[in-house]
mmCIF file of the N, C-alpha and C atoms, coordinates in Angstrom:
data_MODEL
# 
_entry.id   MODEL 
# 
loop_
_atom_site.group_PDB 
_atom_site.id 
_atom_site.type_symbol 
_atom_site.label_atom_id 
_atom_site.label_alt_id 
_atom_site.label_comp_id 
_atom_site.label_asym_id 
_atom_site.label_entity_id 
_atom_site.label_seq_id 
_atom_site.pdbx_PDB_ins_code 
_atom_site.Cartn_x 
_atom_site.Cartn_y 
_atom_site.Cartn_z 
_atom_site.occupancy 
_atom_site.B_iso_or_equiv 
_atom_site.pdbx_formal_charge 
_atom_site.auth_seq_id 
_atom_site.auth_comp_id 
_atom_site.auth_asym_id 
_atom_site.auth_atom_id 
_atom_site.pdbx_PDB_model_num 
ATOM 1   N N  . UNK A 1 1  ? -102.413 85.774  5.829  1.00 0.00 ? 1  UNK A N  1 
ATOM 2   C CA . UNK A 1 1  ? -101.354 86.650  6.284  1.00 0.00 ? 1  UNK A CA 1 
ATOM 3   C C  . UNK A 1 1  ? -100.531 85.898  7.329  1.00 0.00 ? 1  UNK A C  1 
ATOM 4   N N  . UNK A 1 2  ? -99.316  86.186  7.152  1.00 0.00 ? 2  UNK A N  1 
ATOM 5   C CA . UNK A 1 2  ? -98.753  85.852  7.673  1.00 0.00 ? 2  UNK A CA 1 
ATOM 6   C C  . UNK A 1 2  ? -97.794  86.406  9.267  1.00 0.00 ? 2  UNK A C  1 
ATOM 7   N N  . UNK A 1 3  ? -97.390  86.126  10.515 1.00 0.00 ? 3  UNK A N  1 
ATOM 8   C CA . UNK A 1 3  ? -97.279  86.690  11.127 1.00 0.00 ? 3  UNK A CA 1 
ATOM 9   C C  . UNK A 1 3  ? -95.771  86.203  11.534 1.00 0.00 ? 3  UNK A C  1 
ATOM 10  N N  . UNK A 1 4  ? -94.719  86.851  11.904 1.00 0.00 ? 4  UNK A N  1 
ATOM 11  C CA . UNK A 1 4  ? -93.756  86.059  12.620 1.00 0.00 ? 4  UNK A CA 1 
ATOM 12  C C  . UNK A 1 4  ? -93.627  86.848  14.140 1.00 0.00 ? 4  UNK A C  1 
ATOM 13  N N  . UNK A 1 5  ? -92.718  85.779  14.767 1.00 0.00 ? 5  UNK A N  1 
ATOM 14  C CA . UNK A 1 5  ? -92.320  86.075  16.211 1.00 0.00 ? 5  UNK A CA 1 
ATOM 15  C C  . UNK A 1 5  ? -91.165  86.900  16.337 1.00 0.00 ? 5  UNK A C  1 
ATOM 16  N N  . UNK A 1 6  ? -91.176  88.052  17.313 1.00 0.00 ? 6  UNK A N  1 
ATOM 17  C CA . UNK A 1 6  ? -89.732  89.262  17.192 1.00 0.00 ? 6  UNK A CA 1 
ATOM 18  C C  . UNK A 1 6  ? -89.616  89.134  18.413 1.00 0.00 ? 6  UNK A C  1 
ATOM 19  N N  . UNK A 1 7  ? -88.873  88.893  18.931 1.00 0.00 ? 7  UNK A N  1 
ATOM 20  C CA . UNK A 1 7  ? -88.533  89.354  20.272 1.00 0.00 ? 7  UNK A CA 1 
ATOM 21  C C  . UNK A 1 7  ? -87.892  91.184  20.325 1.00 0.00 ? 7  UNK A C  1 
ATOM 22  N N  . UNK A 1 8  ? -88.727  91.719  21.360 1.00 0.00 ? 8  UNK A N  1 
ATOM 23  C CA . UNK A 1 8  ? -88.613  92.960  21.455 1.00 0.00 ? 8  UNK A CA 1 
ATOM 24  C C  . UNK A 1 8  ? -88.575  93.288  23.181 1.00 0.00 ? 8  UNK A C  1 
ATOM 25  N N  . UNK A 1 9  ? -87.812  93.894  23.443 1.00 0.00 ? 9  UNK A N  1 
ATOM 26  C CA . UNK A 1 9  ? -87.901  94.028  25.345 1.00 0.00 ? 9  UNK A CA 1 
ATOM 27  C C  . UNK A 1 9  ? -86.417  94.732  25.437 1.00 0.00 ? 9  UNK A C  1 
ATOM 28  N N  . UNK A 1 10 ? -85.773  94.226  26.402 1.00 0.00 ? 10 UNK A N  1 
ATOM 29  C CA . UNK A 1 10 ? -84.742  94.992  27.205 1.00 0.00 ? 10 UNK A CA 1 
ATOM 30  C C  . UNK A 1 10 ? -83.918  93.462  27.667 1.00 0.00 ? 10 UNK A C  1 
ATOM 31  N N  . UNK A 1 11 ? -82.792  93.284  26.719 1.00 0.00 ? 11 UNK A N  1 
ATOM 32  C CA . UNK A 1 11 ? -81.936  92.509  27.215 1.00 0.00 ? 11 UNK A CA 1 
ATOM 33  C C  . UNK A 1 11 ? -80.816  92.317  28.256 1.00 0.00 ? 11 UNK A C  1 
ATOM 34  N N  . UNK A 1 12 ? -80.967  91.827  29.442 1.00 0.00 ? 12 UNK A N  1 
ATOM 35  C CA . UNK A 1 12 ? -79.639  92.630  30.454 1.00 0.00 ? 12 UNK A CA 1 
ATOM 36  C C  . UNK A 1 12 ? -78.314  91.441  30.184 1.00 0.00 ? 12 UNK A C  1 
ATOM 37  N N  . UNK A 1 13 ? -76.979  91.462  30.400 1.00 0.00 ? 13 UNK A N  1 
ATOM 38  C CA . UNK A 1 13 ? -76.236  90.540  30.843 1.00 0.00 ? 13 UNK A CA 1 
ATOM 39  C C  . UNK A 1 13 ? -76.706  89.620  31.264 1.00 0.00 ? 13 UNK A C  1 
ATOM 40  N N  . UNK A 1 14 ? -76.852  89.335  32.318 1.00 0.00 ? 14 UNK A N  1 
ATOM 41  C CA . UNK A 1 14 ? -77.254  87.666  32.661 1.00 0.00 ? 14 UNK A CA 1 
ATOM 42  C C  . UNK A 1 14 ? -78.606  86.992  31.952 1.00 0.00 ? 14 UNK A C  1 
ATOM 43  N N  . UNK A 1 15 ? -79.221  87.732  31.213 1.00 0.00 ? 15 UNK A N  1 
ATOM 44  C CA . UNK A 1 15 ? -80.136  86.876  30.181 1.00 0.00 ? 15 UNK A CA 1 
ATOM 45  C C  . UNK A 1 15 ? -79.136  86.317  28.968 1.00 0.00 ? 15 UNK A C  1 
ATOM 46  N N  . UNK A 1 16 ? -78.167  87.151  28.713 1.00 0.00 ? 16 UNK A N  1 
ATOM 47  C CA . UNK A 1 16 ? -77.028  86.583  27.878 1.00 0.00 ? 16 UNK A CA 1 
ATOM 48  C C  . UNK A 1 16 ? -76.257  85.612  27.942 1.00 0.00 ? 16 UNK A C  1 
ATOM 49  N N  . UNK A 1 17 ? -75.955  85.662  29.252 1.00 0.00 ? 17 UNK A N  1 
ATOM 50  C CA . UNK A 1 17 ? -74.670  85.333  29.489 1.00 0.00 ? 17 UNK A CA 1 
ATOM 51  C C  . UNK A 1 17 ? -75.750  83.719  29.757 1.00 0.00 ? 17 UNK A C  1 
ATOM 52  N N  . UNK A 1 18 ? -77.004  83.148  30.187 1.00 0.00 ? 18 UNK A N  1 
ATOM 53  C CA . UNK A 1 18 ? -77.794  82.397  30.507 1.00 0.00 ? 18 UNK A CA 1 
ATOM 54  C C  . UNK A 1 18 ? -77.713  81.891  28.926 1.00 0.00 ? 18 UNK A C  1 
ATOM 55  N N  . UNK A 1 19 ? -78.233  82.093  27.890 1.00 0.00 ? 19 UNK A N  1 
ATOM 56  C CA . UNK A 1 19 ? -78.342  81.589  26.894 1.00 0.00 ? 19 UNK A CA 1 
ATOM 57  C C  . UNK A 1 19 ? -76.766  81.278  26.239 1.00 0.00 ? 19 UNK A C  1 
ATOM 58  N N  . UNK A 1 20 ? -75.732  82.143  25.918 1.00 0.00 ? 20 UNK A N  1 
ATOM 59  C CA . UNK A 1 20 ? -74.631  82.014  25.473 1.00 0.00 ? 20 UNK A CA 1 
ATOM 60  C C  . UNK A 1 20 ? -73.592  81.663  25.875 1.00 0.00 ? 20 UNK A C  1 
ATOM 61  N N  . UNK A 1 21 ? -73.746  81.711  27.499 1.00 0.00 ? 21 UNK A N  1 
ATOM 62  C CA . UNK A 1 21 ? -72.501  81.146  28.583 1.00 0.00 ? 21 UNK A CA 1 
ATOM 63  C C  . UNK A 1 21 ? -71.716  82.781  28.689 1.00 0.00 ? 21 UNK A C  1 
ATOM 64  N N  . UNK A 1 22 ? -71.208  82.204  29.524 1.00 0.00 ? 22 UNK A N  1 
ATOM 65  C CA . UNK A 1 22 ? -69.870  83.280  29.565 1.00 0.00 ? 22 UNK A CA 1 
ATOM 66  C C  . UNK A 1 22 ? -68.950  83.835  28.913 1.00 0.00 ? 22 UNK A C  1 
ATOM 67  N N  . UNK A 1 23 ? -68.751  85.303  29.040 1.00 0.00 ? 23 UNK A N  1 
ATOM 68  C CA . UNK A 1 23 ? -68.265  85.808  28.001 1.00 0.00 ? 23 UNK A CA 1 
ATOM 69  C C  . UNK A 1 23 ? -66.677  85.446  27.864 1.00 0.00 ? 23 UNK A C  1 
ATOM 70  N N  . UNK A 1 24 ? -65.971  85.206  27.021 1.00 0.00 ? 24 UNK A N  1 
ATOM 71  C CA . UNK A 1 24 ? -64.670  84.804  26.904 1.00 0.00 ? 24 UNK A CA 1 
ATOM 72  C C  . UNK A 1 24 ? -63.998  85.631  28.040 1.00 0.00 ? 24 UNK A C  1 
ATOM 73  N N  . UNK A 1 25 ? -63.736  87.145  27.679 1.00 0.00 ? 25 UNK A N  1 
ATOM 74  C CA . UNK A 1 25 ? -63.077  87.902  28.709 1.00 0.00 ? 25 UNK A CA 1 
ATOM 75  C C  . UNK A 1 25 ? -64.105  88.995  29.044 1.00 0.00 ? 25 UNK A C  1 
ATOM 76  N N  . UNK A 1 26 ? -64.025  89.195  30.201 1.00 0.00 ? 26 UNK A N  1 
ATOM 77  C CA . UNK A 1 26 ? -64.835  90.260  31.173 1.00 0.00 ? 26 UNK A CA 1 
ATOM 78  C C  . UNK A 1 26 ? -64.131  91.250  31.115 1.00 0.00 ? 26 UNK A C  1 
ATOM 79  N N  . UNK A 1 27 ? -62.841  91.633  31.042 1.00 0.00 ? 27 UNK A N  1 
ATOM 80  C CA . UNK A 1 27 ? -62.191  92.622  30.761 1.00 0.00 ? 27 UNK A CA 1 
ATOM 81  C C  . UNK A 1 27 ? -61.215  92.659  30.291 1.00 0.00 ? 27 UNK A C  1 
ATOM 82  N N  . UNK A 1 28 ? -60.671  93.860  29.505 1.00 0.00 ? 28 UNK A N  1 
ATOM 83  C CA . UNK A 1 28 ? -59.334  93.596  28.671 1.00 0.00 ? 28 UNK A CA 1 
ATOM 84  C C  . UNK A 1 28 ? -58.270  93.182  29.215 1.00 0.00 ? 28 UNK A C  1 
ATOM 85  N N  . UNK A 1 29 ? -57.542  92.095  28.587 1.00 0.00 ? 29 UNK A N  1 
ATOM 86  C CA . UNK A 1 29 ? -56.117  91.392  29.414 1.00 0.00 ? 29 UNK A CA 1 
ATOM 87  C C  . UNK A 1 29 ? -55.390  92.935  29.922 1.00 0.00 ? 29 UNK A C  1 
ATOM 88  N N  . UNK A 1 30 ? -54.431  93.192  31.129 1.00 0.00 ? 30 UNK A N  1 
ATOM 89  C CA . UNK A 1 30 ? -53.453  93.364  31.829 1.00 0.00 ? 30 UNK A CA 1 
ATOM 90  C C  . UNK A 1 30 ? -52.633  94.144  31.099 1.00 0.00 ? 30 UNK A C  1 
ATOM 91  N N  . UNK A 1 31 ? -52.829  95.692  30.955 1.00 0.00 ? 31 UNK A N  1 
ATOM 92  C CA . UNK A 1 31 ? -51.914  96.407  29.987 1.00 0.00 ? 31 UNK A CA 1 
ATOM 93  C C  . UNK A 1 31 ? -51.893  96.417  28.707 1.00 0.00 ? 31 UNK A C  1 
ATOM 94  N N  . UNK A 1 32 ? -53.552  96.337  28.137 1.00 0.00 ? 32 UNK A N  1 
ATOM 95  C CA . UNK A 1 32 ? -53.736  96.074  27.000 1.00 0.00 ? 32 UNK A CA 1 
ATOM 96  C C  . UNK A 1 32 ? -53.588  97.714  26.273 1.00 0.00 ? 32 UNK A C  1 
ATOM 97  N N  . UNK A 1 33 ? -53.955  98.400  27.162 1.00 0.00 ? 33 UNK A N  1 
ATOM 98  C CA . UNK A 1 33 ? -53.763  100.014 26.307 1.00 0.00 ? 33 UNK A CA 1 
ATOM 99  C C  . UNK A 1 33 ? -51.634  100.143 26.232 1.00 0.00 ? 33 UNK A C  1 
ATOM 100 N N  . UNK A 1 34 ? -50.778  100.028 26.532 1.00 0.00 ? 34 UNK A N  1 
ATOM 101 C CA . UNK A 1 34 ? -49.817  99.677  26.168 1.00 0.00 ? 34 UNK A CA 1 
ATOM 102 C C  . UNK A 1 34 ? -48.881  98.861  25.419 1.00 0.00 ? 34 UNK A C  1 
ATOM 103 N N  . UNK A 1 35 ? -50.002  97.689  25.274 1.00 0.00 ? 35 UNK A N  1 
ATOM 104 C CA . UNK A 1 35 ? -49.292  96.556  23.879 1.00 0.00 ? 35 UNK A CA 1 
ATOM 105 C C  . UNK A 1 35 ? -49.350  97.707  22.506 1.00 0.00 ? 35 UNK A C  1 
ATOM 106 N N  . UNK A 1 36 ? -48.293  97.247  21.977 1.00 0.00 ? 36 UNK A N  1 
ATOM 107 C CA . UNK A 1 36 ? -48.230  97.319  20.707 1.00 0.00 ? 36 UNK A CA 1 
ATOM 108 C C  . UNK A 1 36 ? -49.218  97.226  19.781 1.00 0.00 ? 36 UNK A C  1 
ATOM 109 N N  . UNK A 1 37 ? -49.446  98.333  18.507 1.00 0.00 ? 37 UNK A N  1 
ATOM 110 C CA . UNK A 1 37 ? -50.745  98.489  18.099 1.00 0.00 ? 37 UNK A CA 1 
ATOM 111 C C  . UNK A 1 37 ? -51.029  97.590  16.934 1.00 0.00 ? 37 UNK A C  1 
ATOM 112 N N  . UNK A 1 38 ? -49.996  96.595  16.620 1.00 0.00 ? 38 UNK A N  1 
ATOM 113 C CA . UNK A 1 38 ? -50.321  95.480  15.850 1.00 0.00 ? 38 UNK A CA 1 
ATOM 114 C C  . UNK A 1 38 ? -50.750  94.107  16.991 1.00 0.00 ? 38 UNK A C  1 
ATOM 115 N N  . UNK A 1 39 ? -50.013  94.086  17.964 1.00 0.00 ? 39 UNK A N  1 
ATOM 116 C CA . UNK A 1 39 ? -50.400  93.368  18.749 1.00 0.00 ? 39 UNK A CA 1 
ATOM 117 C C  . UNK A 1 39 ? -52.241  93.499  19.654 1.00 0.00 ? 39 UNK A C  1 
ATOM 118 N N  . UNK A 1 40 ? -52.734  94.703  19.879 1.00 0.00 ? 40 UNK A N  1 
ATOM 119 C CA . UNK A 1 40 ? -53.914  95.071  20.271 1.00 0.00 ? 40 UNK A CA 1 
ATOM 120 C C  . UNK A 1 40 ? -55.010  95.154  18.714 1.00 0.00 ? 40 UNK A C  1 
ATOM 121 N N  . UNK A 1 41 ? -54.515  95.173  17.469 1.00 0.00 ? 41 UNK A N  1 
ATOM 122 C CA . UNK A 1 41 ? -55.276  94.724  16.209 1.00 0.00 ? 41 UNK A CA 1 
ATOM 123 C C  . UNK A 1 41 ? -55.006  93.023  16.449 1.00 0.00 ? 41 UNK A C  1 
ATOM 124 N N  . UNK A 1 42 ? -54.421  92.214  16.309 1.00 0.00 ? 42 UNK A N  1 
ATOM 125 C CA . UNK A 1 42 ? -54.776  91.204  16.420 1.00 0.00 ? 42 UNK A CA 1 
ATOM 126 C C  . UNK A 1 42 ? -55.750  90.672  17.309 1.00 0.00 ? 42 UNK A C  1 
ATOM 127 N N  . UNK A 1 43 ? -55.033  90.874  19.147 1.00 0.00 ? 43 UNK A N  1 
ATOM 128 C CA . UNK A 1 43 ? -56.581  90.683  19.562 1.00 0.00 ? 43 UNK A CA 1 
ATOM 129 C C  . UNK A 1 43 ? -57.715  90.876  19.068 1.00 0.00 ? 43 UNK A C  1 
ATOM 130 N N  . UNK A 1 44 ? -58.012  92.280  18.845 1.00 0.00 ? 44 UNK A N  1 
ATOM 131 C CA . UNK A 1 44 ? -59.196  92.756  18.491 1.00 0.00 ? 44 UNK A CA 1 
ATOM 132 C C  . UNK A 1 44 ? -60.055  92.036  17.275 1.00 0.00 ? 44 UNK A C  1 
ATOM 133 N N  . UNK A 1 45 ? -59.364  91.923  16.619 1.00 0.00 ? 45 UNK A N  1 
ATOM 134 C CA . UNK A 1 45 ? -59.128  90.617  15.110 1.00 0.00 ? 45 UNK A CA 1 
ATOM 135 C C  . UNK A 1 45 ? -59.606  89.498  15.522 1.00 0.00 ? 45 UNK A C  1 
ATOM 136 N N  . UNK A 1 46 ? -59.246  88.594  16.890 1.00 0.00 ? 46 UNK A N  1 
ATOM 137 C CA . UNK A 1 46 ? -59.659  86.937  17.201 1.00 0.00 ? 46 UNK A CA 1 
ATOM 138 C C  . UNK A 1 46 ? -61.017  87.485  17.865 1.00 0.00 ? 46 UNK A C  1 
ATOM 139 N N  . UNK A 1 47 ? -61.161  88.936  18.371 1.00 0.00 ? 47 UNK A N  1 
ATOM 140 C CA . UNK A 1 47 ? -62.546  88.862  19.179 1.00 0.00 ? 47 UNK A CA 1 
ATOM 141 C C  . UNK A 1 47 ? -63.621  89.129  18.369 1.00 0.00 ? 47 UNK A C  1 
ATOM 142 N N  . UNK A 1 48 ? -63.304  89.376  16.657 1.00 0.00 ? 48 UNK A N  1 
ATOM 143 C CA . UNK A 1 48 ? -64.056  89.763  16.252 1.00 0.00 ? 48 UNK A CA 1 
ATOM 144 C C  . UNK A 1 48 ? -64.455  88.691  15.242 1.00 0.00 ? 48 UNK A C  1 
ATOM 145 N N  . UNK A 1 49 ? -63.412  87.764  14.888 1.00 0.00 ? 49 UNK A N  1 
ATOM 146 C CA . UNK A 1 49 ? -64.016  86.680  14.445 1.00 0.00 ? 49 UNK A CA 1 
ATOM 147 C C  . UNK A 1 49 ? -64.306  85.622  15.044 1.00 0.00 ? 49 UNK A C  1 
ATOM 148 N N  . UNK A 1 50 ? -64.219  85.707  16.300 1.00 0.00 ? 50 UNK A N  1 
ATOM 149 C CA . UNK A 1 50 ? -65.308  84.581  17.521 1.00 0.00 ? 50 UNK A CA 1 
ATOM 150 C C  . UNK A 1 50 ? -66.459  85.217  17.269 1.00 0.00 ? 50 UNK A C  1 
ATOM 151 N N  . UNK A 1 51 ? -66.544  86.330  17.213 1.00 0.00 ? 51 UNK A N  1 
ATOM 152 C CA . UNK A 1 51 ? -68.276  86.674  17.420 1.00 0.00 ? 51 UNK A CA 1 
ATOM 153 C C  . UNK A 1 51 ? -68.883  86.447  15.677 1.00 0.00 ? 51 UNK A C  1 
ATOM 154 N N  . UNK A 1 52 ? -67.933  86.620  14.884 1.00 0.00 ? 52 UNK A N  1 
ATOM 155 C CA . UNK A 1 52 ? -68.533  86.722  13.680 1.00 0.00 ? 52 UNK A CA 1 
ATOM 156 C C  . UNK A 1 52 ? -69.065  84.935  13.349 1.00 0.00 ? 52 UNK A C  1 
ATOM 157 N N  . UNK A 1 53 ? -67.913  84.132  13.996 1.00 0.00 ? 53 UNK A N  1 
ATOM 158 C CA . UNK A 1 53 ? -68.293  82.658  13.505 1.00 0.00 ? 53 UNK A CA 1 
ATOM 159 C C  . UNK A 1 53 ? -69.889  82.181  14.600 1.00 0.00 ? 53 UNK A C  1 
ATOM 160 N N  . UNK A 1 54 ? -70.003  82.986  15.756 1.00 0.00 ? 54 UNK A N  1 
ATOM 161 C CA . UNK A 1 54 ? -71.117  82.556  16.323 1.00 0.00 ? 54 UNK A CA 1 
ATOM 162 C C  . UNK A 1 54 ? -72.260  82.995  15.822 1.00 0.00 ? 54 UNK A C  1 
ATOM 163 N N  . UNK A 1 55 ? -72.473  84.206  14.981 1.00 0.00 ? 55 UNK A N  1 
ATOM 164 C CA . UNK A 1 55 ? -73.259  84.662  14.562 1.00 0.00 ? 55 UNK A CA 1 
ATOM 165 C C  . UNK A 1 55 ? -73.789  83.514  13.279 1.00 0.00 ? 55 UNK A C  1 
ATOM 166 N N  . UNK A 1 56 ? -72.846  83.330  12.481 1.00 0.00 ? 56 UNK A N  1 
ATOM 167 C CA . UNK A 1 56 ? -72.497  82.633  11.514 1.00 0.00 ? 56 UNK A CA 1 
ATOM 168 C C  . UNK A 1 56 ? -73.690  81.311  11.734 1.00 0.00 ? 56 UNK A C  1 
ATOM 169 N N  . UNK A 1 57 ? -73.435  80.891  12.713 1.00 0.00 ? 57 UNK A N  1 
ATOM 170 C CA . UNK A 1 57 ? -73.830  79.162  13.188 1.00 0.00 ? 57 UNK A CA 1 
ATOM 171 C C  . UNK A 1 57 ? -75.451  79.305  13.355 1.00 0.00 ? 57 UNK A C  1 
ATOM 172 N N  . UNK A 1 58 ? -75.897  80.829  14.733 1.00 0.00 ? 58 UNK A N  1 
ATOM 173 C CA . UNK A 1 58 ? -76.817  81.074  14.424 1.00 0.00 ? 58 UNK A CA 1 
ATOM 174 C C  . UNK A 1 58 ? -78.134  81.100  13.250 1.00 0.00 ? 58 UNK A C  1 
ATOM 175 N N  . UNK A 1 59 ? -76.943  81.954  12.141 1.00 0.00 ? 59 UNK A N  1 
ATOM 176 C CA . UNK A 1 59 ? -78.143  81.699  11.136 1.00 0.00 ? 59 UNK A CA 1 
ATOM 177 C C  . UNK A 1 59 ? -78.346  80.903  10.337 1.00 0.00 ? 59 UNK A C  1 
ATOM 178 N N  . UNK A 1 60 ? -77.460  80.043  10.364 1.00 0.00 ? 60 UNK A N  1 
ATOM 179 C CA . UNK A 1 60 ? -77.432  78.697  9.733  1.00 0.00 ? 60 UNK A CA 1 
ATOM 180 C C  . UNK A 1 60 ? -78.118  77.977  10.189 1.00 0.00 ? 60 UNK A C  1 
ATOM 181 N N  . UNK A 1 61 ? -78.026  77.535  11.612 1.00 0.00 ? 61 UNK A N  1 
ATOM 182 C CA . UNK A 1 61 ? -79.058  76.846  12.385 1.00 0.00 ? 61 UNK A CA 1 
ATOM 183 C C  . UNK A 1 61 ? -80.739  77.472  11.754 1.00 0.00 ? 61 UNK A C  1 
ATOM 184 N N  . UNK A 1 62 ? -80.901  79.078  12.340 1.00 0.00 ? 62 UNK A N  1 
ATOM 185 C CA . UNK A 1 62 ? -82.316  79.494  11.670 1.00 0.00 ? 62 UNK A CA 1 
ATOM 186 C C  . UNK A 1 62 ? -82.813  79.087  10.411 1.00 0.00 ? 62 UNK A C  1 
ATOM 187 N N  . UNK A 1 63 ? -81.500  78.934  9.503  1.00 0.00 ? 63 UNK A N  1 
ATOM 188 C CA . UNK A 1 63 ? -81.855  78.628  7.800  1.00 0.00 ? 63 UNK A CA 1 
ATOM 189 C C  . UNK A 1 63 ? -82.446  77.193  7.493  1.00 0.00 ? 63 UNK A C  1 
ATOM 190 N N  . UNK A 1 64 ? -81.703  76.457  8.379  1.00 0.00 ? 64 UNK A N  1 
ATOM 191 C CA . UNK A 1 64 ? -82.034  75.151  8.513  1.00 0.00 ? 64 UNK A CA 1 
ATOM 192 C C  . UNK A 1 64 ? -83.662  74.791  9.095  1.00 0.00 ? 64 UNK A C  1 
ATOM 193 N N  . UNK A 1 65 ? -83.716  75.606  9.947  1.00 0.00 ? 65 UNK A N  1 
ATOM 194 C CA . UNK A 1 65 ? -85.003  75.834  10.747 1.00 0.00 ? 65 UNK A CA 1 
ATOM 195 C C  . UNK A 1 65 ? -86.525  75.722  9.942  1.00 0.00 ? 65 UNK A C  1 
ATOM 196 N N  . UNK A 1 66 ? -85.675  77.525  8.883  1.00 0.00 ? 66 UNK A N  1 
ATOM 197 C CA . UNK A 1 66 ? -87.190  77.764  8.077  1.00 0.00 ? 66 UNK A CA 1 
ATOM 198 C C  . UNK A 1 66 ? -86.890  76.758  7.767  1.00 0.00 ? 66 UNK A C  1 
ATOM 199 N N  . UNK A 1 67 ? -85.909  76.478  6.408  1.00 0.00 ? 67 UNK A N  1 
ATOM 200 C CA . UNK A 1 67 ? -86.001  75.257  5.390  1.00 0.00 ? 67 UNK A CA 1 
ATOM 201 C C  . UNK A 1 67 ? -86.787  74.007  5.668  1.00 0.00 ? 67 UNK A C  1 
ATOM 202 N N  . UNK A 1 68 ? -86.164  73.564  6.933  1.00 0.00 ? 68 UNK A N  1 
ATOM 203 C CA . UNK A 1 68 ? -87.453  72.523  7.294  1.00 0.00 ? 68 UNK A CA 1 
ATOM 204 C C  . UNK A 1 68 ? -88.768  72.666  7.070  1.00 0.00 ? 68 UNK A C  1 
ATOM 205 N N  . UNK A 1 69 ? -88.979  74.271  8.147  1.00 0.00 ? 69 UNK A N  1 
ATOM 206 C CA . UNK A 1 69 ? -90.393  74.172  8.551  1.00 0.00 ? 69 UNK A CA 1 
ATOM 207 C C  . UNK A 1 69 ? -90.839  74.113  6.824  1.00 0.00 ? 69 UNK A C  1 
ATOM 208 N N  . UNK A 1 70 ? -90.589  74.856  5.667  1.00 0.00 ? 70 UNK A N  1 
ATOM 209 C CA . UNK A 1 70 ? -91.164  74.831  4.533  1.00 0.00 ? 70 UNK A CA 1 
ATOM 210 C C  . UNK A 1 70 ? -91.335  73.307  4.006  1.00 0.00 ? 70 UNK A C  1 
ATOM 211 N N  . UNK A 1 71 ? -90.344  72.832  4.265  1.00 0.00 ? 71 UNK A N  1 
ATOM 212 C CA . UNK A 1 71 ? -90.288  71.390  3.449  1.00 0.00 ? 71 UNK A CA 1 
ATOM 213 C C  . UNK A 1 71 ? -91.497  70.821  3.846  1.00 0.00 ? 71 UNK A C  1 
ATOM 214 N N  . UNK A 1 72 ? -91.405  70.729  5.149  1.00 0.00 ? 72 UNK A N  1 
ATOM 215 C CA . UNK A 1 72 ? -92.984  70.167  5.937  1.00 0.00 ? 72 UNK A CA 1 
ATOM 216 C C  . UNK A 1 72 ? -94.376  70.671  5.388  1.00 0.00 ? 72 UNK A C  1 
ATOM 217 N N  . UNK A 1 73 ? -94.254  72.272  5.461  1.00 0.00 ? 73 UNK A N  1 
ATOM 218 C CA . UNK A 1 73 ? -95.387  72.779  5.087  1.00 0.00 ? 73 UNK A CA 1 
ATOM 219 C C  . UNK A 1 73 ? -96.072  72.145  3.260  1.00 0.00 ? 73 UNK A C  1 
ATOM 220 N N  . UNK A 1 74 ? -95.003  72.283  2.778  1.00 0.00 ? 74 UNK A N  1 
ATOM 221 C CA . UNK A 1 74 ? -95.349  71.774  1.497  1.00 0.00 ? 74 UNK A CA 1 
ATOM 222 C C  . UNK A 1 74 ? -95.387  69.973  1.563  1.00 0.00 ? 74 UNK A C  1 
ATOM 223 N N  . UNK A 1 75 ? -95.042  69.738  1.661  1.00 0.00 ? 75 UNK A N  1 
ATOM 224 C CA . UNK A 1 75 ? -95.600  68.229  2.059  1.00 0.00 ? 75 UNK A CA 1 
ATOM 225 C C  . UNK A 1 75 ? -96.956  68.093  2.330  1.00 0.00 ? 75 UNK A C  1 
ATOM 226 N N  . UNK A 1 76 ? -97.266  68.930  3.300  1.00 0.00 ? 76 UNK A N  1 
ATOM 227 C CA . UNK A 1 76 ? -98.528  68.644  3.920  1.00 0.00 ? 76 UNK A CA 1 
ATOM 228 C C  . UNK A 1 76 ? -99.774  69.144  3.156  1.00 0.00 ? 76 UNK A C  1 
ATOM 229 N N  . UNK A 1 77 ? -99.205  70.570  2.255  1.00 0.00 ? 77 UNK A N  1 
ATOM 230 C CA . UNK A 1 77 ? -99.883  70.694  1.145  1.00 0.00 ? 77 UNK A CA 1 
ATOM 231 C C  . UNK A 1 77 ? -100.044 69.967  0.044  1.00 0.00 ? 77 UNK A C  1 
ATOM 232 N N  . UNK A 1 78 ? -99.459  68.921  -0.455 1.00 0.00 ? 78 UNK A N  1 
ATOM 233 C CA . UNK A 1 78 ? -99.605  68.556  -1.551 1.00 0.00 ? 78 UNK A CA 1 
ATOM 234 C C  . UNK A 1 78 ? -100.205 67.090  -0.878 1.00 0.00 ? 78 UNK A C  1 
ATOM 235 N N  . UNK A 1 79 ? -100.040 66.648  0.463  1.00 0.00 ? 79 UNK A N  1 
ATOM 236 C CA . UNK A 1 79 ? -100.971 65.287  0.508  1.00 0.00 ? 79 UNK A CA 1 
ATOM 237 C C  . UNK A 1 79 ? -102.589 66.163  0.604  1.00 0.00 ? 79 UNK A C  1 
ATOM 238 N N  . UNK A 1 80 ? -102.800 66.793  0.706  1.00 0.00 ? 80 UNK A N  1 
ATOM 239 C CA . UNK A 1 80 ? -104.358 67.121  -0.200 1.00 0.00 ? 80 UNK A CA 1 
ATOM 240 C C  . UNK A 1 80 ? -104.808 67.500  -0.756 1.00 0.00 ? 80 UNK A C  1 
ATOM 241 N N  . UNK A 1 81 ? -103.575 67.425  -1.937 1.00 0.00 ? 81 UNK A N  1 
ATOM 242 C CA . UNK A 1 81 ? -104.294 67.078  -3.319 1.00 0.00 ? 81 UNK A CA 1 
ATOM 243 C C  . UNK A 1 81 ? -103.940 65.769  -4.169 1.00 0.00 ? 81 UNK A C  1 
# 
């Protein structure tokens, strides 16, 4: 059987902001509830595909991760036999 690792707890800001750096903006630019509502969709649009491409890298990195760890594991299985 197999077991994996979850992280489970209570994440605050600065455990975040420690692993990921700083957040682009801390608060919405300067009269953002008054821009124009194509202009406040675009922002909203670049903030949402910064987070989507970091996510992105994340699990790629993880994919890469297992993939290894398997490649190894089977290696190591088949030198004994």
């Amino acid at each position: 059987m197999i077991f994996r690792r979850h992280l489970l707890g209570v994440v605050s800001e600065a455990n975040v902001s420690e692993v990921l750096g700083p957040p682009e903006w801390l608060y919405l630019p300067r009269g953002f509830a008054r821009w124009p509502a194509a202009k406040r969709r675009k922002f909203n649009g670049r903030q949402l595909a910064s987070g989507r491409e970091f996510v992105a890298k994340g699990r790629a990195a993880v994919r890469d991760l297992i993939v290894s760890e398997r490649f190894l594991q089977e290696q190591n299985e088949m030198s004994f036999l």
